[in-house]
N, C-alpha and C positions, 0 to 999 in steps of 0.2 A: 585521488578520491574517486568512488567509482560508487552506484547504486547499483545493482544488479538483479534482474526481474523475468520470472518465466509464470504463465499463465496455468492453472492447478483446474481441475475438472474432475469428477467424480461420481456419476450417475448423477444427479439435477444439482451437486453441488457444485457451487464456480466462485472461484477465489484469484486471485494472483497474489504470489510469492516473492518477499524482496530481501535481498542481501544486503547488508551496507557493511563493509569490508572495515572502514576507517571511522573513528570518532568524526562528525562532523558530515559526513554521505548524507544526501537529503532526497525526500522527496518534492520536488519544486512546488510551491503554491499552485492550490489548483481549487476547485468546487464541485459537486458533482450535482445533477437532475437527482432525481427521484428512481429512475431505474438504475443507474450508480450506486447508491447508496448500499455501503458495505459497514459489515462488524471488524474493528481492528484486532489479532490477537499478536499480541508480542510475544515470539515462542523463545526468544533469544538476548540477552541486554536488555534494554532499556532505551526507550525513543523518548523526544518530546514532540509534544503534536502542539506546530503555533497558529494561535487564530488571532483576531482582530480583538477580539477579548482578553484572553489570557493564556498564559501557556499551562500543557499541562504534560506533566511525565506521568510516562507509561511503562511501567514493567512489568513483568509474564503474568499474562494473563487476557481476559479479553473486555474489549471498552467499545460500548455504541457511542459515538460521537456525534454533534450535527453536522452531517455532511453536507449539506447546502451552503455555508460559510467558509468562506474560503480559509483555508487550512496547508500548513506546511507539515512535514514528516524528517525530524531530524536523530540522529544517532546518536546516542550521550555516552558510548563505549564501541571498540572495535569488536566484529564480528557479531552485530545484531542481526534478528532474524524477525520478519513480521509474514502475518499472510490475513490480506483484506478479504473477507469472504462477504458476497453481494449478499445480500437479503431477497432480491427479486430473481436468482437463477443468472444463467448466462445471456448479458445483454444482446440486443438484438443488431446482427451483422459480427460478432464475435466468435462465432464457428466458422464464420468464411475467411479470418484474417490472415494472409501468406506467414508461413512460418515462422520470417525473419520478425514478425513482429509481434509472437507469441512467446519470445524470450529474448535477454540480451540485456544493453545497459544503459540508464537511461539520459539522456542527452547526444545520445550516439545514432546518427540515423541506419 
C-alpha cells in the first residue's frame, strides 16, 4: 500500500496532490496550525476522513473540515484521488523545500 504526494502551485494557489493506489492507503493522523489549514476536494473515489468525533465519507466533491483536530485520511476504493488546497496561499519556508520533498510517498524518507 502506498500514498503517493506531489505539491500543486499555480499563481497564489497552493495545494498538494495525493494518490492512494489501494483501498486502505492513508493519510497518517495529523493536525494542522492555522496557516495549514486547507479545503479537501476529492477529485477521485471516495475517502473517509477519521477524527476524534466521528468519521465522515467524502466523495467528489469538496469539504471544509476542522483542521485543527487531529484527523486521519483514509481510501474506501482503489485509485482515489484528493488535492488539499490551503486557504492561506503557500506556507511559509514551502518554496525553499529540496525537490525530494515536493513529491513522492509518504512514509518513505
Amino acid at each position: 500500500m502506498s500514498t503517493h504526494f506531489e505539491h500543486y502551485k499555480s499563481g497564489q494557489v497552493f495545494g498538494i496532490r495525493y494518490w492512494f493506489y489501494s483501498h486502505g492507503d492513508a493519510i497518517p493522523k495529523h493536525a494542522h496550525e492555522a496557516e495549514l489549514a486547507h479545503n479537501l476536494i476529492v477529485m477521485r473515489g471516495s475517502v473517509m476522513v477519521l477524527t476524534d468525533q466521528c468519521p465522515r465519507i467524502c466523495g467528489p466533491g469538496v469539504y471544509d473540515l476542522e483542521w485543527s483536530q487531529p484527523h486521519e485520511i483514509v481510501a474506501l476504493e482503489d485509485r482515489c484521488e484528493t488535492i488539499h488546497l490551503f486557504l492561506n496561499g503557500q506556507p511559509h519556508g514551502y518554496d525553499s523545500l529540496p525537490d525530494n520533498e515536493l513529491r513522492g510517498i509518504l512514509g518513505n524518507p
